[in-house]
LUMDREN-266930 format. One record per residue (C-alpha): x, y, z; residue in one letter; residue number from 0. Coordinates in nm, 3 decimals, m for minus. Example, Ala and Ser with C-alpha at 12.3 -4.5 7.8 and 13.67 -1.06 7.14 Angstrom:
% residues 2
u v w dopa torti
1.230 m0.450 0.780 A 0
1.367 m0.106 0.714 S 1
This chain:
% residues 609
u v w dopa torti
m0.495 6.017 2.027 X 0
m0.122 5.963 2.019 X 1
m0.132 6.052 1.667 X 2
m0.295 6.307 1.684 X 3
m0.105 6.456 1.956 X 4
0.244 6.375 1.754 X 5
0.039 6.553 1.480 X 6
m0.055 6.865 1.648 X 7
0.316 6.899 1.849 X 8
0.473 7.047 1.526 X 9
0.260 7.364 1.613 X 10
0.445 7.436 1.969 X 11
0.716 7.656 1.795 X 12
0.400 7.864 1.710 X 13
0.221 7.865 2.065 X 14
0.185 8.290 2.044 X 15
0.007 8.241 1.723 X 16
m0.234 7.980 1.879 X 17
m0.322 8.137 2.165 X 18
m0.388 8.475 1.996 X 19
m0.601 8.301 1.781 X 20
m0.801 8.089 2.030 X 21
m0.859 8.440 2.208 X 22
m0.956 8.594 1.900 X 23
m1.200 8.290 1.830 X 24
m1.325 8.252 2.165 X 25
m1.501 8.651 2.124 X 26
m1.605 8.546 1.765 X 27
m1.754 8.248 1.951 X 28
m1.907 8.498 2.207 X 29
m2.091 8.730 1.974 X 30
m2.249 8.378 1.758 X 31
m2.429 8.417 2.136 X 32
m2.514 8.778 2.128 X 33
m2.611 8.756 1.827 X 34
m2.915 8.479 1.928 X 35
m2.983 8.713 2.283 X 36
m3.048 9.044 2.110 X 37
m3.327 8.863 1.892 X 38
m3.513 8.890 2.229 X 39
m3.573 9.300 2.256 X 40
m3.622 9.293 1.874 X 41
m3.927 9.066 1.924 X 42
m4.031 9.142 2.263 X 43
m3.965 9.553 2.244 X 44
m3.863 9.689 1.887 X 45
m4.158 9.481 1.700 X 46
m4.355 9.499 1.955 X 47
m4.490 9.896 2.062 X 48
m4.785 9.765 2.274 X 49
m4.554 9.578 2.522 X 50
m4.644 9.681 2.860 X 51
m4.462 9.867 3.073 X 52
m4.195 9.623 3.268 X 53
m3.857 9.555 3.276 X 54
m3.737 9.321 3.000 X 55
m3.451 9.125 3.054 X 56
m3.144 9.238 2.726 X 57
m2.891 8.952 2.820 X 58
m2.766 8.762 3.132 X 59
m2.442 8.899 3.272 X 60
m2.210 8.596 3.287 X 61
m2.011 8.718 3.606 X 62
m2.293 8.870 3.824 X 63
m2.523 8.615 3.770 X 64
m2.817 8.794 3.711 X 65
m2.970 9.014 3.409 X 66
m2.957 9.317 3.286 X 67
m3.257 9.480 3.190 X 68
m3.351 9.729 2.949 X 69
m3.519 9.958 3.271 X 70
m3.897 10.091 3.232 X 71
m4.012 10.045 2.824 X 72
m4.330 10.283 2.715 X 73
m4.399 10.317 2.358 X 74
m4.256 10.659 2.377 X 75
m3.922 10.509 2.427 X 76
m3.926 10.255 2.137 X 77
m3.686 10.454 1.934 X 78
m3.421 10.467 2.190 X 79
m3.471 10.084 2.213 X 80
m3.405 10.038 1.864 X 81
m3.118 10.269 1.875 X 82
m2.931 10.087 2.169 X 83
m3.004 9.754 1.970 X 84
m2.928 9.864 1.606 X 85
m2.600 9.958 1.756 X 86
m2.535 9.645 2.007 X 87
m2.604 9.449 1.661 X 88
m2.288 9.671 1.459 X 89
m2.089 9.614 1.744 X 90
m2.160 9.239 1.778 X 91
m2.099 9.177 1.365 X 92
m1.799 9.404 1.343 X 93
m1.630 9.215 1.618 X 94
m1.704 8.883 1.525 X 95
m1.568 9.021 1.150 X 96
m1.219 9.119 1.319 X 97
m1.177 8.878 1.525 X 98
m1.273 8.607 1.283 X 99
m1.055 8.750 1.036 X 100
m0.721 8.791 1.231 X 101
m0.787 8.450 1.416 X 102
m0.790 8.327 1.107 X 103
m0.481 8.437 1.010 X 104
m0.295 8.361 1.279 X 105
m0.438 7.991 1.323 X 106
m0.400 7.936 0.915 X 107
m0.043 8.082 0.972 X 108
0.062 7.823 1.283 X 109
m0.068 7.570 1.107 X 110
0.071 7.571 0.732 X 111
0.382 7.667 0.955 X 112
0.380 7.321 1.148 X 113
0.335 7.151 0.842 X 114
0.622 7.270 0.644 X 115
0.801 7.182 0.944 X 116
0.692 6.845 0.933 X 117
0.723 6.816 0.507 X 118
1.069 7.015 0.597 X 119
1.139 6.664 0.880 X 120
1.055 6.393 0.661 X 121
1.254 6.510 0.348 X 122
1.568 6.528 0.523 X 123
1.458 6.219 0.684 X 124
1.419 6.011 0.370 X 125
1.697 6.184 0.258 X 126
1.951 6.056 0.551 X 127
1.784 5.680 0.494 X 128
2.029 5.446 0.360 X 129
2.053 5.260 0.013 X 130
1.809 4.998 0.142 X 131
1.570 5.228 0.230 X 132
1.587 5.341 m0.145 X 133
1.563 4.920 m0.243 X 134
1.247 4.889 m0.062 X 135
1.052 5.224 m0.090 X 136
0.970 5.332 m0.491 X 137
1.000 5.716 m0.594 X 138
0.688 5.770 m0.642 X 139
0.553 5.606 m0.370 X 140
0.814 5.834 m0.136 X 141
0.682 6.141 m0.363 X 142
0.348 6.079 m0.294 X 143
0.368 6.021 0.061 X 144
0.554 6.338 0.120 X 145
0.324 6.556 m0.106 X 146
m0.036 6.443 m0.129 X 147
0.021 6.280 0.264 X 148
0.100 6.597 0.369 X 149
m0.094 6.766 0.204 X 150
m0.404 6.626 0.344 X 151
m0.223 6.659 0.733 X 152
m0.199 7.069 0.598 X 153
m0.577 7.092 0.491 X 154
m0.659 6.934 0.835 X 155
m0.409 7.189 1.075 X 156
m0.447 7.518 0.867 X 157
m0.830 7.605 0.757 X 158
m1.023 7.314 0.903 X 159
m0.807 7.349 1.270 X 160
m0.972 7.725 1.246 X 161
m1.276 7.645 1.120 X 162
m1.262 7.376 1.450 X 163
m1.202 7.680 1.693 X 164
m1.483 7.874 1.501 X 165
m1.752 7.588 1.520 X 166
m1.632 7.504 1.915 X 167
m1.660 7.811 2.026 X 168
m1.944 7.911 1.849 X 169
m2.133 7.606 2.005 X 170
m2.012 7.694 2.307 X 171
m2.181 8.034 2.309 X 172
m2.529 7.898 2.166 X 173
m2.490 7.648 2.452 X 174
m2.495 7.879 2.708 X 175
m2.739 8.108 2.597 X 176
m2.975 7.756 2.498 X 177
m2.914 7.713 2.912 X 178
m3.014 8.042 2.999 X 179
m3.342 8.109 2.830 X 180
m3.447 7.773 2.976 X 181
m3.214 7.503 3.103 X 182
m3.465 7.229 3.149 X 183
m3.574 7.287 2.801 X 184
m3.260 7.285 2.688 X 185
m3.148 6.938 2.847 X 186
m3.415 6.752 2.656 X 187
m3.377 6.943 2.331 X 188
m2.976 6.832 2.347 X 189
m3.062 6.489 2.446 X 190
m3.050 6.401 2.052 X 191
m2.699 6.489 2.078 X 192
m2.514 6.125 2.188 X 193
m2.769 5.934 1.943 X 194
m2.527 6.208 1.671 X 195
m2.214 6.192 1.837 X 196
m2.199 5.783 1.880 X 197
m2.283 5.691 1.485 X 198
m2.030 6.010 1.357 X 199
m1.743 5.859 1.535 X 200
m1.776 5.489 1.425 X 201
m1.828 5.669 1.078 X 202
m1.521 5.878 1.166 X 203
m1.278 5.519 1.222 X 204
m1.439 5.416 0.889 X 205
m1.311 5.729 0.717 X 206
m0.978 5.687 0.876 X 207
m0.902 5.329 0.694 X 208
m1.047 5.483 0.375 X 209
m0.799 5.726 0.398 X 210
m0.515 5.530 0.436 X 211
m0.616 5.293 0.134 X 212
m0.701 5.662 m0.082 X 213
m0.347 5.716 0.021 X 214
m0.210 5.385 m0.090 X 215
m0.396 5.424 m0.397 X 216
m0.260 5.804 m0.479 X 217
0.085 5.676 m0.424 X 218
0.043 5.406 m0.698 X 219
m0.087 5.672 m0.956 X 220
0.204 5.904 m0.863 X 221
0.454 5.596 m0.915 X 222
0.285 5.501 m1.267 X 223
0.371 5.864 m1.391 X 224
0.692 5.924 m1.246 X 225
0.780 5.574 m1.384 X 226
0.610 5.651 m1.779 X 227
0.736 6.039 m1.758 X 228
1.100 5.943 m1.681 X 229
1.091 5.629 m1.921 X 230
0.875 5.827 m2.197 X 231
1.167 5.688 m2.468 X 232
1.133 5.331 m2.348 X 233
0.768 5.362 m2.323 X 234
0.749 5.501 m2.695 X 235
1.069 5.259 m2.850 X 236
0.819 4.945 m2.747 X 237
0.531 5.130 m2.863 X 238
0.326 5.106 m2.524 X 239
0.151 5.421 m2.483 X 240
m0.203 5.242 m2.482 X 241
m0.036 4.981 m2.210 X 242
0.053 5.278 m2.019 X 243
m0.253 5.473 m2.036 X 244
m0.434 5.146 m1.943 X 245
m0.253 5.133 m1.605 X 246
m0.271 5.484 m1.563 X 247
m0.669 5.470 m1.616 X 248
m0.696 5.157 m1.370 X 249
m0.519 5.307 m1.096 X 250
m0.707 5.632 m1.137 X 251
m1.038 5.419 m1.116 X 252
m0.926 5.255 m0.840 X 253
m0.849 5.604 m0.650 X 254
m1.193 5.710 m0.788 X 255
m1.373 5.429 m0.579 X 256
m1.181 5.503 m0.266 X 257
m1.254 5.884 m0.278 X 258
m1.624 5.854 m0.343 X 259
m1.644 5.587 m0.067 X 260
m1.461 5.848 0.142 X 261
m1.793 6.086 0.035 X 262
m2.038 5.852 0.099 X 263
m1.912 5.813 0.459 X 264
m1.833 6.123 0.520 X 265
m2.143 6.319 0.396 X 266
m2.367 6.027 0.657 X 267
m2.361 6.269 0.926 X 268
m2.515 6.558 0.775 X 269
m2.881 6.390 0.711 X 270
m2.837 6.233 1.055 X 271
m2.842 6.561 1.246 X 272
m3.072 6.771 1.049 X 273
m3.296 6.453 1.086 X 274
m3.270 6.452 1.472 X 275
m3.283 6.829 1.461 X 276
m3.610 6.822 1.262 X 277
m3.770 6.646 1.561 X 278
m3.650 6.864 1.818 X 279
m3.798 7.114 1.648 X 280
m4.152 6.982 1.588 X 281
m4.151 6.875 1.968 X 282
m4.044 7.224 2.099 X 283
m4.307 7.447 1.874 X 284
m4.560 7.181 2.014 X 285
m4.438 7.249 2.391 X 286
m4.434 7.654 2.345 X 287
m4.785 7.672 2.172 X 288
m4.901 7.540 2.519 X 289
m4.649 7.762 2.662 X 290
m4.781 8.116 2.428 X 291
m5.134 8.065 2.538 X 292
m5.084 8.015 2.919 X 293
m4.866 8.349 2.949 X 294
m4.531 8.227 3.084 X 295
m4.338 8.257 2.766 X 296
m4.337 8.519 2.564 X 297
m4.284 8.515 2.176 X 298
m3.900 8.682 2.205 X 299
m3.836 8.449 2.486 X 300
m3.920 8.148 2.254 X 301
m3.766 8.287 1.947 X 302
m3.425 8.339 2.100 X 303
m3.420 7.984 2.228 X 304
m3.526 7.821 1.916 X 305
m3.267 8.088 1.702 X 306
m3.012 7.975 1.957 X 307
m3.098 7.584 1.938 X 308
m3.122 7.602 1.561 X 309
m2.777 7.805 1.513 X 310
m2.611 7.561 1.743 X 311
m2.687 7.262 1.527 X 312
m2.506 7.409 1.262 X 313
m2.139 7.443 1.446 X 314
m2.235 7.064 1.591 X 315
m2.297 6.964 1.238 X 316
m2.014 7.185 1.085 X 317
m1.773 7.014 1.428 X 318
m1.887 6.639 1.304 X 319
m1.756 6.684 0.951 X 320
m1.401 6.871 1.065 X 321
m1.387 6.524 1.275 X 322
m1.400 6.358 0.972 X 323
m1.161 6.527 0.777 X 324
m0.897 6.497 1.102 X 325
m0.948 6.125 1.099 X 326
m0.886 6.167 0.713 X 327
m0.561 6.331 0.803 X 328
m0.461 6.112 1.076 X 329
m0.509 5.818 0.787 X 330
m0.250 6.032 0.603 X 331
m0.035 6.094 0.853 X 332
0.007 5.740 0.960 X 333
0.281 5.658 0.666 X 334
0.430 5.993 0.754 X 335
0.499 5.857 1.037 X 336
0.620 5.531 0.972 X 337
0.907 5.712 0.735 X 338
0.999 5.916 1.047 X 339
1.003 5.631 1.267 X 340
1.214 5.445 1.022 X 341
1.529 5.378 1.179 X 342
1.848 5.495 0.986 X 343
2.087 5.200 0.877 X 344
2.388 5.448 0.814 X 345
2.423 5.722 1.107 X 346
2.738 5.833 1.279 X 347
2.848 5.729 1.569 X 348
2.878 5.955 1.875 X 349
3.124 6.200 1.897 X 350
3.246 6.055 1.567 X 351
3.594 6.135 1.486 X 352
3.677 6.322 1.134 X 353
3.904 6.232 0.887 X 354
4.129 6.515 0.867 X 355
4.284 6.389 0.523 X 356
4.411 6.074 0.323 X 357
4.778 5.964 0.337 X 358
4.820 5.576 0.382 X 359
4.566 5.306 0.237 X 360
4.196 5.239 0.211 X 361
4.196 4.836 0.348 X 362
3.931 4.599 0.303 X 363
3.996 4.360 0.585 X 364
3.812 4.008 0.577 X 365
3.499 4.235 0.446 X 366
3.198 3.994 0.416 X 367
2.856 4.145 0.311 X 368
2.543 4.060 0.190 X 369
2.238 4.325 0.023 X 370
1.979 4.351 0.313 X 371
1.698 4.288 0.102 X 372
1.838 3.968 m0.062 X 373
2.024 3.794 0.227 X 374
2.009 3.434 0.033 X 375
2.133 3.637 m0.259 X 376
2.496 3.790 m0.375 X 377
2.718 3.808 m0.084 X 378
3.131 3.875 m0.050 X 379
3.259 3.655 0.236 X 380
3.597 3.720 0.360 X 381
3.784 3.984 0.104 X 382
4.115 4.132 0.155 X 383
4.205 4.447 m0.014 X 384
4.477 4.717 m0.021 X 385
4.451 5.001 m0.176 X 386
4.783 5.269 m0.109 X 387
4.738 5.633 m0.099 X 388
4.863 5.762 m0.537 X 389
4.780 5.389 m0.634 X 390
4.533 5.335 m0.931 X 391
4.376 4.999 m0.885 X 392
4.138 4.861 m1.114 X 393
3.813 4.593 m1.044 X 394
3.782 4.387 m1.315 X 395
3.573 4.036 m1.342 X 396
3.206 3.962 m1.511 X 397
2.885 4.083 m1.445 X 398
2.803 4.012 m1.056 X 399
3.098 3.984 m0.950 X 400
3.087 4.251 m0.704 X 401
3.280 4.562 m0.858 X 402
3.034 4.821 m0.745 X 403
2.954 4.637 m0.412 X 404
3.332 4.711 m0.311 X 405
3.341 5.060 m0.397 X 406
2.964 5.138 m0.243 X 407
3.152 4.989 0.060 X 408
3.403 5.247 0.088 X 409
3.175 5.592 0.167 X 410
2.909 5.411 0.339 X 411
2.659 5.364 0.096 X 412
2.644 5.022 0.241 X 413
2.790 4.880 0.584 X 414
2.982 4.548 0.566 X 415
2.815 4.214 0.746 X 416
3.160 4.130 0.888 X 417
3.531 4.239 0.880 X 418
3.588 4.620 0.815 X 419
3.668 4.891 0.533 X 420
3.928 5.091 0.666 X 421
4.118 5.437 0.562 X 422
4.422 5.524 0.693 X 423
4.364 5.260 0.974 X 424
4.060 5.417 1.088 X 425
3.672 5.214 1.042 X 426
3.455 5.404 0.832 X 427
3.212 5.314 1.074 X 428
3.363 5.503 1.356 X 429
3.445 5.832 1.118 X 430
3.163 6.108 1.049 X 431
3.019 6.069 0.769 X 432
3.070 6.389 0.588 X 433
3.427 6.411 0.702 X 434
3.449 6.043 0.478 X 435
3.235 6.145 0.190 X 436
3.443 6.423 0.122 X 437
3.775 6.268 0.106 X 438
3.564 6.030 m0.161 X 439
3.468 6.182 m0.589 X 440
3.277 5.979 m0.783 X 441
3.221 5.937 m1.134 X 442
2.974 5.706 m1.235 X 443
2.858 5.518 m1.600 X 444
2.521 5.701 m1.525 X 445
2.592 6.035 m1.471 X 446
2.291 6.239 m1.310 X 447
2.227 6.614 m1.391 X 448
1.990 6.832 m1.203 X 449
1.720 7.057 m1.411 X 450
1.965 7.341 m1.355 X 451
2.262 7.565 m1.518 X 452
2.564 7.408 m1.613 X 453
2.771 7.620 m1.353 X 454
2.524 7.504 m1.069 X 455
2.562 7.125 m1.198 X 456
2.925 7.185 m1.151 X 457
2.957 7.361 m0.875 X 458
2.686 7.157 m0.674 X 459
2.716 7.100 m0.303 X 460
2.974 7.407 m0.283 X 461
2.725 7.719 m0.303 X 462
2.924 8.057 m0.352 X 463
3.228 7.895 m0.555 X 464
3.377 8.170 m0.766 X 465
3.275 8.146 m1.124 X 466
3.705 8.078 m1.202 X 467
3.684 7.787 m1.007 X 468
3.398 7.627 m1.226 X 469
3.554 7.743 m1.563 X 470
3.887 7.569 m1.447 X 471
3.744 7.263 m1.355 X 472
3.577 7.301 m1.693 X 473
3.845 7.309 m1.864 X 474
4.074 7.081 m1.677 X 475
3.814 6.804 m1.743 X 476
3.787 6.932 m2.148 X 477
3.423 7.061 m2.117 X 478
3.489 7.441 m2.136 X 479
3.460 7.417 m2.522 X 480
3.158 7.281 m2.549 X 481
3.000 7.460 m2.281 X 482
3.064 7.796 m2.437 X 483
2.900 7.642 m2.756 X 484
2.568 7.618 m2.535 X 485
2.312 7.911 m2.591 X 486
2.386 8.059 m2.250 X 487
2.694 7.958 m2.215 X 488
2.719 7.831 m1.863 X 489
2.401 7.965 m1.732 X 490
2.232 7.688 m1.946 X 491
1.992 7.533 m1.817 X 492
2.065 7.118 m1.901 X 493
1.742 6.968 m1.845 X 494
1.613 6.702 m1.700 X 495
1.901 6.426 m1.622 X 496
2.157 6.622 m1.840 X 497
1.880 6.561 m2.104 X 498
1.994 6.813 m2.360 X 499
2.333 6.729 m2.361 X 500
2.505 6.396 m2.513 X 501
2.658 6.125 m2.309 X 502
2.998 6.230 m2.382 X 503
2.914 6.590 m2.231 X 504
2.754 6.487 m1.945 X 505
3.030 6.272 m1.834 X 506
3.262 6.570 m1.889 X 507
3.079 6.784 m1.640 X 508
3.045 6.476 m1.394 X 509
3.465 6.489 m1.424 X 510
3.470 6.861 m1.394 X 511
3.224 6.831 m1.085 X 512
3.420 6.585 m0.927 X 513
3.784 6.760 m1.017 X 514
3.566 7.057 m0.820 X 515
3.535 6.864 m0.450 X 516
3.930 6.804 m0.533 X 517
3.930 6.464 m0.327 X 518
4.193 6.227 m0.260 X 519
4.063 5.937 m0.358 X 520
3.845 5.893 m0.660 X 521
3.549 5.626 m0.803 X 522
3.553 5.570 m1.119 X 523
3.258 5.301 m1.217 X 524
3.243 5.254 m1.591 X 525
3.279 5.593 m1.644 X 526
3.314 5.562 m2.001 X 527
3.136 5.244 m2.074 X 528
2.824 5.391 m2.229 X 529
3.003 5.634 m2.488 X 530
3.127 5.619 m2.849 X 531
3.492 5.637 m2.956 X 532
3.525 5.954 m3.022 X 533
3.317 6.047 m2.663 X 534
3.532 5.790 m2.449 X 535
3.875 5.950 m2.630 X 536
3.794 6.296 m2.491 X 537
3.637 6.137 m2.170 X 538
3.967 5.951 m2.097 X 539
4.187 6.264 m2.193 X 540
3.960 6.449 m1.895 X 541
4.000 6.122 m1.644 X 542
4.357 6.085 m1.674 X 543
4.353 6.469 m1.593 X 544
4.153 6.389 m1.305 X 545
4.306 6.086 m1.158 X 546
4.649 6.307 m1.185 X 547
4.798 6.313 m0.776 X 548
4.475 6.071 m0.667 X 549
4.423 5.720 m0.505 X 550
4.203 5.550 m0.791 X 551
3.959 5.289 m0.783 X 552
3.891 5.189 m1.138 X 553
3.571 4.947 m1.266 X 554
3.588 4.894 m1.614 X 555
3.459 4.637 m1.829 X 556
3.640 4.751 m2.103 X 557
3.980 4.630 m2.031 X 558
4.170 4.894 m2.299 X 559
4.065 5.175 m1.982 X 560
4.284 4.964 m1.731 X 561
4.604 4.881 m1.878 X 562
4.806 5.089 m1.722 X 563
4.678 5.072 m1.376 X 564
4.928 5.047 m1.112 X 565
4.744 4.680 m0.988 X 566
4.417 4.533 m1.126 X 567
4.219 4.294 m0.934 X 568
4.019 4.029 m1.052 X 569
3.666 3.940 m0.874 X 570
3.436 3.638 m0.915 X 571
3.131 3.571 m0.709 X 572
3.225 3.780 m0.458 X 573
3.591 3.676 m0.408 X 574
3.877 3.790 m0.527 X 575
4.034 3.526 m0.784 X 576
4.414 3.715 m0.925 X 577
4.607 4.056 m0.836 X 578
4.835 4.185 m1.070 X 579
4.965 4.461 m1.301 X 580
4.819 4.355 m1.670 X 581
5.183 4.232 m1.779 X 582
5.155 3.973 m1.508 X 583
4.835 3.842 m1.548 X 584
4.778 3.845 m1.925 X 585
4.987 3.500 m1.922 X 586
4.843 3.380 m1.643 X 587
4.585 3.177 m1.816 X 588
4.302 3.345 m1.564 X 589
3.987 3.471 m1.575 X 590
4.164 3.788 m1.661 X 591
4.332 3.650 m1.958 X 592
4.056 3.485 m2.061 X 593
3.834 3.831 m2.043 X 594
4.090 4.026 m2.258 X 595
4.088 3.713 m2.518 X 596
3.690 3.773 m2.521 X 597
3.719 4.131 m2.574 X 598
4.024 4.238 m2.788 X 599
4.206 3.931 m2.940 X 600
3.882 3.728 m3.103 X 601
3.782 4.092 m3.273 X 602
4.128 4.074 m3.434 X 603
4.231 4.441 m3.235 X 604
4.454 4.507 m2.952 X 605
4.356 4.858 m2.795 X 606
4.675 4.983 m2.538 X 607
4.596 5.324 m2.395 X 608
């Protein structure tokens, strides 16, 4: 119930549209009722020219507790019966057309509303998680919950939540005119009702926990293709197509089972009620043969009640099956849930204080860290570092040694164990988050481009920037050239990940985005270590354009890319092992020295850029 109350509390922004339309249902409701009463004067009056000469009862009036009558019937007056009738029947269908109709609307409206809202909360939820989040949680697995999860939440609270008003009300109705014709009849012919209701909602907790496993099994067919799609060239290069299509087929079987389990259950409660129906039927034309022949009910009497029982087992049945499909959704909504509920490792503070600029240092100050999800695994323990505002410093060392883990540690992408990362003597922990970010461009070895225009790659996260703006950072970070080459020029569209453009280019737009945001200090993590010489000549022409006026942290592998660099410091398991300018460390006999040895001296060429 919790759930479903959570559920349902993304429709109170649209309260008007609710209530309108549980007005508008609750006459539609009203006229399934008229609709059973006026079968009474058809069969008792209009069908019926011999009827003798009383007063037959139309309706009840639901306020004055008593009926009103259709006063003094001779055969004479048949016609004006059928008249008042014909027309109460127009009436009757045209308003339960309207009111269906706009109800409708407005309920379908409220509720694809609410549920944009709540696909609208969890993006930007997911989006504010931190990188562990991202460690522990797949793509397609997050895809899939916030798509085909929701999804099933909207089928639930758009046409099924009106078709629940509908049905209720409609029952409602038929209830009360079941209770009117005869309520002692009516007590035993709705006694059937709990040996329904009990079996429907065990069936209903069963359809819940199918639902959450249909989920779980979506989500791994939704990883499987977002995995083969993006890696189609890996997939291909080790020729495994048929492995591929093997898992894909698998995981679709297994999602087969679960959804026709979810039919099996869910279709139970149909032959339950029309079986229990069947017998309330046999026993009640049994009862008014009996009934007939002594005189005290008449054939419209009878008819009504039996129209009235029979059309109210089909909103109980139609109710029983939008139960199922709400415990479907609540199964859906559960993981929803837990990614809303998932409590943010990387939030700001309150009342946060900006960082207005950049003028001193960015410290590391006895930093110690581990990754969350691998605590017995890489970890810095007590690291000192000083970076001054216009230095370039460069983080050098082997594989693992904990290059990128530093410079994650500067805007937050991580927070440290112990110690502190500080800028201009302030924690980043205690400064907002956006106001740090944007003192901090990045340029990484695996540049990612959106499916969009070159311009809107460029200029992204700074809507409305003048079209000079991109074409100078363009050409500042050599790119304009090639750009212009492109069939639309800068309205091209790049594809997916920058797919239709070369390494080299891509890279040049990452530079031209990042010269763009213009911030003081600047990333740089093997930005050129993926590119051919030609590629990394241009690329490095663009990067010392770049770095021109910035603090610069530089990760490089290749060693030619950090000569120059103001101080370079060496890292090893965490730690870091020598500081120095490359003159004063290349006779050091150090890890450095032995690293440049590795890379330029045994392939007989010394690179200085």
């Amino acid at each position: 119930m919790r759930q479903l109350l959570r559920l349902l509390s993304y429709g109170r922004r649209y309260w008007a549209h609710l209530a309108g339309s549980v007005v508008l249902m609750a006459v539609a409701g009203a006229t399934q009722g008229m609709m059973a009463l006026l079968i009474r004067p058809i069969f008792d009056r209009v069908l019926n020219p011999r009827a003798p000469n009383t007063r037959v009862p139309l309706f009840p009036h639901p306020v004055l507790h008593h009926q009103i009558y259709l006063d003094q019937f001779v055969p004479s007056q048949i016609g004006n019966v059928w008249t008042m009738v014909a027309f109460a029947i127009l009436v009757v269908f045209l308003t339960k057309g309207i009111c269906d109709y706009v109800g409708n609307y407005l309920i379908s409206y409220a509720g694809y509303s609410a549920v944009t809202d709540l696909r609208n909360t969890v993006f930007e939820k997911v989006l504010k998680q931190g990188a562990e989040f991202f460690e522990t949680h797949s793509t397609g697995r997050l895809m899939s919950s916030i798509m085909n999860d929701v999804d099933k939440v909207q089928v639930a609270t758009s046409q099924i939540l009106a078709d629940l008003l509908r049905q209720l009300f409609s029952a409602i109705a038929l209830a009360f005119v079941v209770m009117s014709n005869d309520w002692k009849l009516a007590l035993v012919s709705l006694t059937v009702l709990p040996f329904v209701v009990i079996p429907t909602t065990r069936i209903g907790r069963r359809i819940r926990r199918t639902s959450r496993r249909t989920q779980e099994k979506q989500a791994e067919l939704t990883q499987i293709l977002q995995e083969t799609i993006s890696g189609h060239m890996v997939v291909k290069a080790f020729g495994a197509e048929g492995y591929e299509s093997r898992r894909f087929r698998d995981a679709a079987h297994k999602l087969l089972k679960t959804n026709v389990r979810y039919v099996l259950q869910q279709a139970l409660a149909s032959p339950l009620i029309e079986m229990f129906a069947a017998i309330t039927i046999v026993l009640l034309l049994t009862y008014a043969r009996s009934q007939i022949k002594l005189g005290t009910l008449t054939a419209g009497d009878f008819t009504s009640f039996v129209i009235a029982l029979l059309m109210l087992y089909e909103p109980v049945k139609r109710l029983v099956g939008i139960h199922n499909i709400f415990e479907q959704a609540l199964g859906a909504s559960q993981r929803v849930f837990e990614h809303l509920d998932h409590i943010e490792e990387i939030v700001d503070k309150p009342n946060a204080p900006k960082l207005t600029g950049f003028r001193g240092a960015v410290v590391y100050e006895n930093v110690s860290f581990c990754y969350p999800g691998v605590p017995n695994g890489f970890q810095v323990r007590g690291l000192d570092l000083e970076v001054k505002a216009g230095e370039v410093v460069a983080l050098v060392g082997p594989s693992g040694a904990g290059k990128t883990t530093l410079a994650n540690l500067a805007p937050r992408f991580y927070d440290v164990t112990a110690g502190a990362v500080k800028i201009d003597g302030i924690d980043v922990r205690d400064a907002s988050l956006a106001s740090l970010r944007a003192l901090i461009g990045i340029v990484a070895q695996d540049t990612f481009l959106f499916n969009d225009t070159v311009a809107n790659n460029i200029a992204y996260g700074r809507p409305g920037t003048p079209r000079e703006a991109i074409r100078s950072a363009a050409e500042t970070a050599l790119a304009h050239d090639f750009i212009m080459a492109l069939p639309q020029g800068y309205e091209t569209v790049v594809g997916d990940r920058g797919v239709k453009l070369s390494g080299g280019q891509r890279q040049r737009l990452a530079i031209a985005r990042a010269l763009l945001k213009n911030a003081p200090i600047l990333i740089l993590d093997e930005a050129t270590s993926h590119l051919d010489t030609e590629s990394e000549m241009l690329v490095q022409k663009a990067l010392a354009n770049l770095m021109e006026h910035r603090t610069v942290i530089v990760i490089a592998h290749r060693l030619s890319t950090i000569r120059r660099a103001d101080k370079i410091v060496v890292l090893e398991n965490g730690s870091v092992r020598e500081v120095g300018t490359h003159e004063e460390l290349i006779g050091q006999g150090g890890i450095y020295q032995r690293l440049h040895e590795l890379q330029f001296e045994h392939a007989g060429t010394v690179v200085d850029l």
